[in-house]
C-alpha positions in Angstrom: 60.4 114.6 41.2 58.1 111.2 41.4 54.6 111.4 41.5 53.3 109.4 44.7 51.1 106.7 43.5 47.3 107.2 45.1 47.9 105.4 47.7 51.2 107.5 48.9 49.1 110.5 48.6 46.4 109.4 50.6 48.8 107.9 53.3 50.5 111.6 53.3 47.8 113.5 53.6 46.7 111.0 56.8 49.7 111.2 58.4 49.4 115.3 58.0 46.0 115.4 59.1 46.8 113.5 62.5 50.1 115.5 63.3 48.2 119.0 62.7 45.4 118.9 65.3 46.0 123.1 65.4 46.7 125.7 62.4 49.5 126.0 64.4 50.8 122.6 63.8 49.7 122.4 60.7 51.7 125.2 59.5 54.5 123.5 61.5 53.9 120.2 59.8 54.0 121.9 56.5 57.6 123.7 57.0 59.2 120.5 57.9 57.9 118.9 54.7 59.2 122.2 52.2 62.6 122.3 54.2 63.1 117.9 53.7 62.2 119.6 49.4 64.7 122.2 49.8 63.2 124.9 50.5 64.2 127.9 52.5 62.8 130.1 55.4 62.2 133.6 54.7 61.8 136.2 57.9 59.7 139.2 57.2 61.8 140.7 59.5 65.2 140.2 57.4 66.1 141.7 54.7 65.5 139.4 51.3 68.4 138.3 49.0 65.9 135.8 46.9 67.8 133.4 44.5 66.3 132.3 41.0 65.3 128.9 40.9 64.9 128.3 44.9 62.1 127.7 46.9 61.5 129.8 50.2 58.5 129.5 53.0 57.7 132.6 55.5 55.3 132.3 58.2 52.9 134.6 60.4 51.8 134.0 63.8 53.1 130.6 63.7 49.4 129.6 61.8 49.6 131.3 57.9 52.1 130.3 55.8 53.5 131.2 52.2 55.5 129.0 49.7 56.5 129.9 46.3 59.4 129.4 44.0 61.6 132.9 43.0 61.7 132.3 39.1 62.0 136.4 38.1 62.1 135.8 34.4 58.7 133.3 34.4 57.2 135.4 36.9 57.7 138.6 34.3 56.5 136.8 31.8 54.1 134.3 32.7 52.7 135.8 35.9 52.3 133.5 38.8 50.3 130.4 39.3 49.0 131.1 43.1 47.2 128.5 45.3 45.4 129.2 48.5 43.7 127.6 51.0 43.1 127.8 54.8 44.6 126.1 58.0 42.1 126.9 60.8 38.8 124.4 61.1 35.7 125.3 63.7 36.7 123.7 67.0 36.0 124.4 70.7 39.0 126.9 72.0 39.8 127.1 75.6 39.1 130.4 77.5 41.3 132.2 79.3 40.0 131.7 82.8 38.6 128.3 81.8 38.1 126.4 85.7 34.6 124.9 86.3 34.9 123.0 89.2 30.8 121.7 89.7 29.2 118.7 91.0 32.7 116.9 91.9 34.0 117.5 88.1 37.1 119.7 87.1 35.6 121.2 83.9 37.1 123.7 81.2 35.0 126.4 79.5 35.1 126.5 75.5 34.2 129.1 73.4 33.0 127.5 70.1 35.3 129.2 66.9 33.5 129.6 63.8 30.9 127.6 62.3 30.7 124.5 64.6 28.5 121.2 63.8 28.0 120.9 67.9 26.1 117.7 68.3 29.0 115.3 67.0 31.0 116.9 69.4 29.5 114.9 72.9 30.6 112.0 73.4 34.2 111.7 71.6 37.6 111.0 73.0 38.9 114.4 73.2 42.7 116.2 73.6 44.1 119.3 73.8 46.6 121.0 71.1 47.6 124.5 70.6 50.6 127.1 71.1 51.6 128.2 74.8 53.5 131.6 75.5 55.5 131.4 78.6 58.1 132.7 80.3 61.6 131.0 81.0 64.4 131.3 84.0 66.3 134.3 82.1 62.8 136.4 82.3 63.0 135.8 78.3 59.1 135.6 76.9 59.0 132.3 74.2 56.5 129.9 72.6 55.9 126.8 71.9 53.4 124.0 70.6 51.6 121.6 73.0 49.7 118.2 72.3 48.6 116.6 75.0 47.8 113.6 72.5 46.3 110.9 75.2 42.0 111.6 75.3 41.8 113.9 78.4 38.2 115.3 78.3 34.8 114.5 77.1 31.8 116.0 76.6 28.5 113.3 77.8 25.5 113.5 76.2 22.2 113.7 78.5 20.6 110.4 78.3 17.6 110.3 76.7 16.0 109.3 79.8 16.1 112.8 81.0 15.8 114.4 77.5 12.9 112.4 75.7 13.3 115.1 72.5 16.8 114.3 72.2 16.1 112.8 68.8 13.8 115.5 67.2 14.8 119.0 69.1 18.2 119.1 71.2 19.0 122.2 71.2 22.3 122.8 72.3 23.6 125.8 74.7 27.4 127.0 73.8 27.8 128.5 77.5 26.4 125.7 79.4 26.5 122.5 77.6 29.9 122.3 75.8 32.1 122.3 78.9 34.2 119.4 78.6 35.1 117.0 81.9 38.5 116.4 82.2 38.5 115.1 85.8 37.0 114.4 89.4 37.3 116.3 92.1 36.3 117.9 95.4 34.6 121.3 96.3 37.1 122.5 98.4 40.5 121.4 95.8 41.3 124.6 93.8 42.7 123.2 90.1 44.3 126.3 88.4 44.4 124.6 84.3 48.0 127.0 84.0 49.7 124.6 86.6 48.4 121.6 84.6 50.2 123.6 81.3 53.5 123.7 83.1 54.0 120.4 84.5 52.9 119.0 80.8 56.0 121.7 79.6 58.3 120.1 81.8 56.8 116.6 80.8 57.8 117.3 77.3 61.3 118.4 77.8 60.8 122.2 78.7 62.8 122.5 82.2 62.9 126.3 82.2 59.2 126.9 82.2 58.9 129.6 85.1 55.1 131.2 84.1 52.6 130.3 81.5 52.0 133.9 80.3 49.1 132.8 77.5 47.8 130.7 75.1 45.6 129.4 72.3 44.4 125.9 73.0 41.4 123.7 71.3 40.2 120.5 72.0 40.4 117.9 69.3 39.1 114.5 68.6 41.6 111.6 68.7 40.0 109.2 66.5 42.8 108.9 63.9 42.1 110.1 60.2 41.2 106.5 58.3 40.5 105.2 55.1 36.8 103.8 55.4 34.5 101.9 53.1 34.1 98.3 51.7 36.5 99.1 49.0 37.8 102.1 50.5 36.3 105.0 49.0 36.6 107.2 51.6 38.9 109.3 53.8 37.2 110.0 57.5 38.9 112.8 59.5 38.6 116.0 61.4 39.4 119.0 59.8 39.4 118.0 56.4 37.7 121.4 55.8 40.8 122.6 55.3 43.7 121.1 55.7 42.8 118.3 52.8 43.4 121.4 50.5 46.8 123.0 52.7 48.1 119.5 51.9 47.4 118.7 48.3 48.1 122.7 47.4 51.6 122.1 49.4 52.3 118.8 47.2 51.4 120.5 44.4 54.5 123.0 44.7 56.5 121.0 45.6 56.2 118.3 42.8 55.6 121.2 40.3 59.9 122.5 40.4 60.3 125.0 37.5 57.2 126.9 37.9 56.5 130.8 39.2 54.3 128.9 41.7 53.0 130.3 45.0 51.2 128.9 48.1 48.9 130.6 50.3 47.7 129.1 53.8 45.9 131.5 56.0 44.6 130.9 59.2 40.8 132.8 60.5 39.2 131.9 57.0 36.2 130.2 59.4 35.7 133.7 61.1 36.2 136.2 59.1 39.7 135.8 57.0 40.1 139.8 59.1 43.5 139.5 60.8 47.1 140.6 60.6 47.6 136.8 59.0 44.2 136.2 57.5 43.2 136.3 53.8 42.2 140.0 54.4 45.0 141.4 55.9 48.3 142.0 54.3 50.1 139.0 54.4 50.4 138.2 51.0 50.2 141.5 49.3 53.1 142.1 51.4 54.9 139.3 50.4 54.1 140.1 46.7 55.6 143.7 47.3 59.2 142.1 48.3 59.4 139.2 45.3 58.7 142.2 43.2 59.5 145.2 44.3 58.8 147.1 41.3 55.4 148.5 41.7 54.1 149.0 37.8 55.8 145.8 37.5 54.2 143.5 39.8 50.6 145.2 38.5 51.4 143.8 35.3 52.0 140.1 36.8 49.2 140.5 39.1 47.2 141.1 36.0 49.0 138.2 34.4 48.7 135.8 37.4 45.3 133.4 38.7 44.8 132.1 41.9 42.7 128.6 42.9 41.2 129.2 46.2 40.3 125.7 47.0 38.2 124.8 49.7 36.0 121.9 50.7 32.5 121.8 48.4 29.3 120.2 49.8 29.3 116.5 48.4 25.2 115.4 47.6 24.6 113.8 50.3 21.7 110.2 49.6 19.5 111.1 52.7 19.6 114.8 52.3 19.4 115.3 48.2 16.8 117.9 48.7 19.1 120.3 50.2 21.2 120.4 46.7 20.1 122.3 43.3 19.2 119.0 41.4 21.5 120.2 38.6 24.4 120.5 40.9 24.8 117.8 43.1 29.0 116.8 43.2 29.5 113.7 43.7 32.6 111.9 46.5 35.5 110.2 43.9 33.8 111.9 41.0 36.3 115.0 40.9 37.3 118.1 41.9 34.0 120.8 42.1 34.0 124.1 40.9 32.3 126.7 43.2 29.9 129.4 41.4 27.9 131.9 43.1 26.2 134.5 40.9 26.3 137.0 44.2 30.3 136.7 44.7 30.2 134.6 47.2 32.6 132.9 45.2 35.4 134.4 42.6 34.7 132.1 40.0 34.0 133.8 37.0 34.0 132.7 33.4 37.2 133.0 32.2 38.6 131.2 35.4 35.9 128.4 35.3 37.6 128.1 31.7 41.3 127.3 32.6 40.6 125.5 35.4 38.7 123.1 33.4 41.7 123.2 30.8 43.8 122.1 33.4 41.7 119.2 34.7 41.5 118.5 30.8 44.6 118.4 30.2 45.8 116.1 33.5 42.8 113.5 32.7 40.7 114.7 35.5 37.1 114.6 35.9 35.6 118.1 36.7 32.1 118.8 39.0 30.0 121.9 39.4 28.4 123.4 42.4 25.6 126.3 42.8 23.7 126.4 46.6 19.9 125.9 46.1 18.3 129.4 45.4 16.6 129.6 48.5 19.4 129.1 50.4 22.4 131.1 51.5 25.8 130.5 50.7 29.1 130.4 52.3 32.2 131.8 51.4 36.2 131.6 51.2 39.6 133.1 50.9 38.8 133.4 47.1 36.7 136.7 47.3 38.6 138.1 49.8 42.1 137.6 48.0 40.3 138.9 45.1 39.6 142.2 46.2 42.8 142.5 48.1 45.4 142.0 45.3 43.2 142.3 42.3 44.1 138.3 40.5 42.0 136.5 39.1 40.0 133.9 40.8 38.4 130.2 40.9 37.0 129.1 44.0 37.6 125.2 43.6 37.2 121.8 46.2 36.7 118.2 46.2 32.9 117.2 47.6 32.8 116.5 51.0 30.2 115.2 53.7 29.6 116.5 57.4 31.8 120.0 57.1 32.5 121.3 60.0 31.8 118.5 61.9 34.5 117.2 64.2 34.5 114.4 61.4 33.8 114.6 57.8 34.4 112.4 54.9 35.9 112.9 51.3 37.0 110.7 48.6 40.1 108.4 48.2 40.2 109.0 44.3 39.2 112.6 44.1 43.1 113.8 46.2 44.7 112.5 42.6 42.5 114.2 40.8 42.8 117.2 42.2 46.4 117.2 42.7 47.1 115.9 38.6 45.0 119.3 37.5 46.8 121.7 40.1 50.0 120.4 38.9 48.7 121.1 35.2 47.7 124.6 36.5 51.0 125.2 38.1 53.8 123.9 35.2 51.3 124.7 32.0 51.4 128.6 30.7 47.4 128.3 30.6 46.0 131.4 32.1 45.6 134.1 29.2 42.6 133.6 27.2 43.2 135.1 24.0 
């Protein structure tokens, strides 16, 4: 297959990041890209009949998803080359009984998921995305993505007129601050937010919506991923954290053809990974049980196999360089970081540090390192989790990154190739036993 040039990549990935405002759409963005690269659907509720040489995609709760190509005789011997990453981001999330009507505004409550940068949230164009559970005119229960698309909300800021410590102590309440206004109104005009659900079903095409049963909605910003900077360095975007690695990972597969490659996407990472589809529940052990069914068997290619958990790492930033270890201060566009934590925070040890570095070797890629300051805590991924579920080895791996978990963040134009050319490496190069 042809290697996109830079500039293809970074197009991709913009167009992914602004059709996937939800894990759900993500995942859904991802299958229509492996099926147009031939590969197949798998239902974990079918019986498998796997083919050597093909490619196959299964899915759980519409927001994990797993790729990987059925080679039996590479997997047996060379084990298998696993990525993973994660498809869920910290957002606002509508409640179930959101209505706030106060003050002559139709407001929706928000329950903040996972580790939320607040502040940059007021005063953006916001929409609505997510997946919708209703019920049709045959009684029959079905789902369904929604993206309202158009800005429909917004959360103002307080003028500083009224809040003179704005600037140097804001603190912000999650129950009473973050309700977004999506409309006027009057005291006495009941708005029920499932009504406004089904008429936008209909809108889009879906005549036989009799009932919104349920849902999982978040707002989003609309402000278009871009490519910024005077010689444009950068990419600006929501939910880079973590779909910038779903994508490149997903590339990587499918440019790397005759490899015993596999994906991993989970959603919930930014909460916990603890779910039927998250890192620590059985998704991909599972999976792993029906490519090979053999149970001393797939111990021995577990035991054979690596994954790279990749996941955004914290770029230096110029105004805030006292917040890095001075020694390990990654740098945007100057290549893909590895993560160590000495307290398993991350799964880097050693001997994975080792062949990933061999692989960014061998693909001409630069290579960074990143340890938190000792004084301050550290977050976590997929990696450890996956490492203690299935027992492979693990790297915990990303490209640097400014403002995670803000509703925009920023990351390098350069360092996608670079990442990409040293997964690709990882993925088609027999490089994981260290003699």
């Amino acid at each position: 297959m042809k290697t996109a040039s830079n500039t293809e990549l970074n197009n991709g990935l913009l167009e992914f990041l602004n059709n996937s405002p939800t894990p759900f759409h993500a995942v859904k963005s991802m299958i229509d890209e492996l099926k147009n690269n031939g590969f197949k659907a798998l239902n974990e509720k079918d019986k498998w009949e796997l083919a050597d040489g093909q490619g196959y995609y299964l899915t759980r709760n519409d927001s994990s998803i797993i790729a990987f190509r059925y080679l039996p005789e590479k997997i047996e011997q060379q084990g298998l080359s696993m990525l993973g990453a994660h498809t869920d981001s910290p957002c606002l999330k509508v409640k179930p009984n959101p209505e706030i009507n106060k003050k002559g505004y139709f407001q929706l409550g928000v329950e903040t998921y996972g580790g939320v940068l607040l502040a940059p949230w007021f005063d953006r164009d916001l929409s609505i995305a997510g997946r919708i559970i209703y019920q049709d005119s045959s009684n029959q229960i079905k789902s369904t993505l929604l993206d309202f698309k158009k800005a429909v909300a917004v959360i103002p800021s307080l003028a500083i007129h009224l809040n003179r410590d704005a600037n140097t102590g804001n603190n912000i309440n999650k129950q009473t601050h973050l309700p977004p206004i999506l409309m006027q109104t009057t005291a006495d005009k009941k708005i029920n937010f499932r009504d406004i659900l089904q008429e936008k079903l209909i809108d889009n095409g879906i005549q036989d919506c009799q009932k919104i049963m349920d849902y999982e909605l978040s707002f989003y910003g609309t402000e278009p991923a871009a490519i910024i900077g005077f010689n444009d360095e950068f990419i600006a975007s929501a939910r880079l954290d973590n779909l910038l690695s779903c994508y490149l990972g997903m590339r990587a597969i499918i440019e790397s053809e005759n490899s015993p490659a596999l994906l991993v996407c989970n959603d919930h990472e930014e909460v916990g990974s603890a779910s039927s589809c998250g890192a620590q529940g059985p998704m991909l052990e599972q999976c792993l049980q029906r490519i090979i069914p053999d149970n001393e068997q797939r111990i021995r290619i577990v035991n054979r196999s690596m994954m790279i958990s990749i996941d955004n790492a914290h770029g230096i930033h110029p105004n805030y360089s006292e917040m890095h270890d001075s020694n390990h201060g990654p740098i945007i566009n100057a290549g893909p970081v590895i993560k160590v934590n000495s307290n398993q925070r991350y799964a880097t040890n050693s001997e994975t540090s080792s062949v990933f570095k061999h692989a960014c070797d061998l693909a001409g890629a630069p290579v960074q390192e990143f340890v938190t300051r000792s004084d301050l805590g550290c977050g976590s991924t997929i990696g450890p989790i996956t490492a203690t579920e299935i027992g492979v080895k693990t790297i915990d791996i990303g490209l640097p990154t400014f403002a995670m978990h803000s509703i925009r963040e920023l990351a390098g134009t350069k360092d996608t190739a670079h990442l990409l050319k040293a997964l690709k490496v990882f993925l088609t190069e027999d490089i994981q036993s260290i003699s």
